[in-house]
C-alpha positions as CSV (number, residue, x, y, z in Angstrom):
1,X,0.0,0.0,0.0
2,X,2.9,1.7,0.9
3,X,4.6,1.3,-2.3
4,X,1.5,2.0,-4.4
5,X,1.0,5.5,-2.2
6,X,4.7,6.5,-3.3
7,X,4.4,5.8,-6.9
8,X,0.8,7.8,-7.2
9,X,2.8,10.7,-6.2
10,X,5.5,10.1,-8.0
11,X,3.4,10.0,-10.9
12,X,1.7,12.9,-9.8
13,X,4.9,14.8,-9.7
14,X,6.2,13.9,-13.1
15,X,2.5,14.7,-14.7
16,X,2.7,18.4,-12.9
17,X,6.3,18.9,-14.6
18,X,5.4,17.8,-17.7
19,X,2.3,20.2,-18.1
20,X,4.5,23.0,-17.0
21,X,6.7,22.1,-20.0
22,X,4.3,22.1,-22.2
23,X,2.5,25.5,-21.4
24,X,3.2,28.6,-22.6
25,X,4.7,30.6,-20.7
26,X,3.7,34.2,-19.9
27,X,5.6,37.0,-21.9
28,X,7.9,39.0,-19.5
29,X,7.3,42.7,-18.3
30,X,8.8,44.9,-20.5
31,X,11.4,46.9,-19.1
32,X,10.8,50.9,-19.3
33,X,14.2,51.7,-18.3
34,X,15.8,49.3,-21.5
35,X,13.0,50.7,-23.7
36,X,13.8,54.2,-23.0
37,X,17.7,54.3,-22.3
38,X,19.5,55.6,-25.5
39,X,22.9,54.6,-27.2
40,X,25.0,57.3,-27.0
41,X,25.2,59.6,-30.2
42,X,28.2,59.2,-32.6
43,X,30.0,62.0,-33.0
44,X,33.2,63.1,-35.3
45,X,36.1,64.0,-33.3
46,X,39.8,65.6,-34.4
47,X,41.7,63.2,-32.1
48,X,40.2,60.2,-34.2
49,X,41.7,61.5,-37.6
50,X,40.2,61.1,-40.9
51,X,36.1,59.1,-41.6
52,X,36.7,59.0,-37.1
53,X,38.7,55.5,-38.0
54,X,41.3,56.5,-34.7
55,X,44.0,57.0,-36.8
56,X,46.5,59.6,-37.8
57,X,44.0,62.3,-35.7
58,X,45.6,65.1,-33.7
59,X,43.9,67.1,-30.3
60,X,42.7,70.6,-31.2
61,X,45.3,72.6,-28.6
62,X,42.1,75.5,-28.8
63,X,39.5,73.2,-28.2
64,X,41.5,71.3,-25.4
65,X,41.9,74.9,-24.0
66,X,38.4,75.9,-24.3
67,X,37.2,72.5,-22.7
68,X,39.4,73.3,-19.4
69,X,37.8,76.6,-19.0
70,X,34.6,75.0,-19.3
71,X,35.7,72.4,-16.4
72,X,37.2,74.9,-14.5
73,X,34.1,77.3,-14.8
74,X,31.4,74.3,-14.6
75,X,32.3,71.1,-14.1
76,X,35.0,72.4,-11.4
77,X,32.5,73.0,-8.4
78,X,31.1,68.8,-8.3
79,X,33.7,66.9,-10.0
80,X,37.7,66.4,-9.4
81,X,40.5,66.0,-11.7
82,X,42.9,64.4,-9.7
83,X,45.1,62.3,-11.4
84,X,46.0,65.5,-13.4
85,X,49.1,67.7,-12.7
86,X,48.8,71.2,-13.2
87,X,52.5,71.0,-15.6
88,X,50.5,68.6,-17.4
89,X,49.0,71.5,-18.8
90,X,51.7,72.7,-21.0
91,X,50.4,69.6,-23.2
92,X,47.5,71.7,-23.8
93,X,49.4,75.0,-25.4
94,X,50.0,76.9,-22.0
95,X,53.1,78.5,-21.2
96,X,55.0,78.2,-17.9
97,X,53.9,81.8,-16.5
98,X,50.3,80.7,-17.2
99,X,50.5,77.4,-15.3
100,X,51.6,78.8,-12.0
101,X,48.6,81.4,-12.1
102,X,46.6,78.4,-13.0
103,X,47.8,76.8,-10.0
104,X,48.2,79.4,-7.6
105,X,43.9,79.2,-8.2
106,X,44.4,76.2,-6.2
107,X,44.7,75.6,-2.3
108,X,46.4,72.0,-1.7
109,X,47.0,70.2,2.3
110,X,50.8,70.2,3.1
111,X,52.3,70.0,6.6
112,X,53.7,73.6,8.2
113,X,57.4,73.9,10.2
114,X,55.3,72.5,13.3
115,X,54.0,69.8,12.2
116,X,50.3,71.5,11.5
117,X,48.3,70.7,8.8
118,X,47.6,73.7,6.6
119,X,47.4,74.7,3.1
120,X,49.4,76.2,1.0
121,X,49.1,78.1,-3.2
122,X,49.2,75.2,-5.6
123,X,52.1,74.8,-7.8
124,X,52.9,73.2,-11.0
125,X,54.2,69.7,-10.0
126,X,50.5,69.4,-7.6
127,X,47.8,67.8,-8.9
128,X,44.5,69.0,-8.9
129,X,43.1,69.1,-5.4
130,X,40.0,67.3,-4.7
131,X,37.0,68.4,-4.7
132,X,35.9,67.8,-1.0
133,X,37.6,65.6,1.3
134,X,36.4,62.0,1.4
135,X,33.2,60.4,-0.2
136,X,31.3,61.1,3.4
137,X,32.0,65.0,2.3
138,X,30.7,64.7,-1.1
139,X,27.6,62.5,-0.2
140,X,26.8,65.3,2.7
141,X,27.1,68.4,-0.3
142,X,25.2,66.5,-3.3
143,X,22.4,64.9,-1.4
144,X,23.7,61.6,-1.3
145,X,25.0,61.9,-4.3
146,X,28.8,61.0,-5.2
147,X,30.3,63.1,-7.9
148,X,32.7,60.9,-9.5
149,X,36.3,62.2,-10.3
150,X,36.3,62.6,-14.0
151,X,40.3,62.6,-15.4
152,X,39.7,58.9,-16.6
153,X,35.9,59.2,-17.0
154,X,36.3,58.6,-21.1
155,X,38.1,55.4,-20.2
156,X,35.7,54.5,-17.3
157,X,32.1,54.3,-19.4
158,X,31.5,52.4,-23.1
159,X,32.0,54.4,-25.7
160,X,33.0,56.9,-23.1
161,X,34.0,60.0,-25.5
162,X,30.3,59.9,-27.3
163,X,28.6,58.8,-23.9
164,X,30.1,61.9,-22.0
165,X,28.9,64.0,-25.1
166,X,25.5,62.7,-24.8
167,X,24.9,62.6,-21.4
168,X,25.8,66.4,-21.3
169,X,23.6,67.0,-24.5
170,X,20.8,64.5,-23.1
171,X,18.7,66.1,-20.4
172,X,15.2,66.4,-21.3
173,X,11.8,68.0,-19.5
174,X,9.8,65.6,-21.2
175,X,9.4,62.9,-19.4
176,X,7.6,60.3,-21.0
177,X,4.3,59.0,-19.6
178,X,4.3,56.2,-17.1
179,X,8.3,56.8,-16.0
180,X,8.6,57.2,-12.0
181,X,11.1,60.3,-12.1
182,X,11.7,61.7,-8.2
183,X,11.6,65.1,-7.6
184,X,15.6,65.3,-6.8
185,X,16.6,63.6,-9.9
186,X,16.6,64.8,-13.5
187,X,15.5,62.8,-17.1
188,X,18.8,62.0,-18.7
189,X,18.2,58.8,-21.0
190,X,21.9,58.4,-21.7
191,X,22.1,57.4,-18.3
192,X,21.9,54.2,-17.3
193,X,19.3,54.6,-14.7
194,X,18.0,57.4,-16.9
195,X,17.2,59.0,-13.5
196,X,20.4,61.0,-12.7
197,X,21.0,63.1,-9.6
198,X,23.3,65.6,-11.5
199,X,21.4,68.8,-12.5
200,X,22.0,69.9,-15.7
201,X,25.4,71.4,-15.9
202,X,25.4,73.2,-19.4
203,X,22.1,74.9,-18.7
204,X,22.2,77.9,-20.9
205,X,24.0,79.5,-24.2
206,X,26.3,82.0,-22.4
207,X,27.7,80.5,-19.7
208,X,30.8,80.6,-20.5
209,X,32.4,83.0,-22.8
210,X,35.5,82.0,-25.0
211,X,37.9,84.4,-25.5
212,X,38.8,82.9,-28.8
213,X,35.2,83.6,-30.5
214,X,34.0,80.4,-30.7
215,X,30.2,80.2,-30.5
216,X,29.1,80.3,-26.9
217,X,26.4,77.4,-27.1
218,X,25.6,74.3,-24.7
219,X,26.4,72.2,-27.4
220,X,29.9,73.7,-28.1
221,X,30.6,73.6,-24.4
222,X,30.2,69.4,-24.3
223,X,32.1,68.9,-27.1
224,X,34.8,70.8,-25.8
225,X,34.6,69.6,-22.4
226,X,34.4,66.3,-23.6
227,X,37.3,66.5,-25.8
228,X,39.5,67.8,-22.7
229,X,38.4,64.8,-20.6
230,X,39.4,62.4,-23.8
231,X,43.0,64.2,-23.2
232,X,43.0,63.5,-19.1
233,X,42.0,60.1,-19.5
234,X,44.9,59.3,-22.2
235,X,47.7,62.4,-22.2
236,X,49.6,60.1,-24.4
237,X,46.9,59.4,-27.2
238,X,48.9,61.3,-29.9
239,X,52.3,59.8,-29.2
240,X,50.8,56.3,-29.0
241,X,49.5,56.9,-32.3
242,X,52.8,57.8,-33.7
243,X,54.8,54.8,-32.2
244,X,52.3,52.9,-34.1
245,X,52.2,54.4,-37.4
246,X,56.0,54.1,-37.0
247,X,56.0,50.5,-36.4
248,X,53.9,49.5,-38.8
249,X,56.2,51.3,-41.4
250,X,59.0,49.1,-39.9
251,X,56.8,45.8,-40.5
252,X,55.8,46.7,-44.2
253,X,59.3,47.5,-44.7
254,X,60.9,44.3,-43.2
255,X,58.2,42.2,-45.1
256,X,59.2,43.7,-47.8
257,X,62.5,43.1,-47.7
258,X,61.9,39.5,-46.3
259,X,60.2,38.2,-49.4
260,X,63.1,39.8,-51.6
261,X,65.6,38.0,-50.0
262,X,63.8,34.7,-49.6
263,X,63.3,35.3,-53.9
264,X,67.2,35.9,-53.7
265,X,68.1,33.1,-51.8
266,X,65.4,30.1,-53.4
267,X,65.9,31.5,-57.3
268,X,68.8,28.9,-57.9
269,X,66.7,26.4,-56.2
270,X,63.7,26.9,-58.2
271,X,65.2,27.0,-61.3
272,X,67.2,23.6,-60.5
């Protein structure tokens, strides 16, 4: 009885899974966030040379210039540069004399004749201070928010340069019907979340003004900005590309010369 008991619910069992197999199953809940998070917008940029095929392209020294005053006059109050030494500058077209006013801007922690800390002018072989102190600091100032430090930012994200562009480009008031948005976050659907604590930081045509001319616009401002965070994250981009230009010379030419002197030395060979 036993026996007979075990294998009805055995039975049982296996019948259950096998009309779970074969019915269908219920289509999954789309998600709004996937539907409504965008790639990020491709963009043509001088550092990737020619048809933006990362080759043979240069940094425009101007726009690298205009992109730090847009940091410094912006992006500067939030967000650190901190791997970045003011003396890196010079990379960007600045003189000597203009670096140390640059840094002299700057406040950085150093130790006095006591012992004491205190702080002292910035000079060229310092970094860029942070922004506050610790995360604690920043979380207290941003409403729980944590501004990330941005000198590798374009390394950090996929397709970082275009992303960067289009996040700063991105913000929207029109949120679309049926997305939960709180009231301290903004619309942003280059964001991952697409909810993004950061108010928009390129909020108006004029907010900066270029000494150089250039068109004062929201749109100029991220693609210059973006372009100087391209250059923190990789100083070296331009010689990088010229060590490999330069070696692939090298390997055309000894291939070249490779295949003439294995026709030099198998000719007798062949012909015997």
């Amino acid at each position: 009885m036993i026996r007979l008991g075990a294998l009805a619910v055995g039975l049982l069992f296996v019948l259950n899974v096998l009309w779970g197999a074969v019915q269908p199953r219920e289509a999954e809940a789309p998600n709004m966030a996937e539907e409504l998070h965008k790639h990020p917008k491709q963009m043509v940029w001088a550092h990737n040379g020619p048809g933006n095929l990362g080759i043979f392209g240069t940094f425009d020294r101007a726009q690298l210039q205009r992109g730090f005053q847009v940091y410094k006059e912006v992006c500067s109050a939030c967000h650190s540069i901190n791997r970045v030494a003011f003396r890196d500058l010079a990379d960007l077209g600045y003189t000597e004399a203009q670096i140390k006013t640059i840094a002299a801007e700057y406040e950085v922690a150093t130790i006095d004749s006591n012992g004491e800390p205190t702080t002292r002018k910035a000079t060229g072989a310092d970094k860029f201070p942070l922004v506050y102190a610790n995360e604690a600091a920043a979380r207290a100032a941003q409403n729980g928010a944590n501004p990330p430090d941005l000198s590798l930012m374009t390394k950090a994200r996929h397709d970082g340069v275009n992303y960067v562009y289009s996040l700063l480009t991105g913000y929207s008031d029109d949120v679309p019907k049926g997305w939960n948005k709180p009231e301290t976050s903004y619309y942003n659907p280059y964001f991952h979340s697409i909810n993004i604590a950061m108010p928009p930081p390129l909020a108006a045509d004029g907010q900066v003004t270029y000494a150089d001319g250039t068109a004062a616009t929201t749109d100029q401002y991220a693609k210059d900005v973006t372009a100087f965070l391209t250059w923190t994250a990789e100083p070296k981009l331009e010689n990088r590309k010229e060590t490999g230009v330069a070696v692939i010379l090298f390997l055309i030419i000894m291939t070249g010369l490779g295949y003439l002197s294995y026709r030099k030395v198998w000719a007798d060979v062949k012909k015997a």
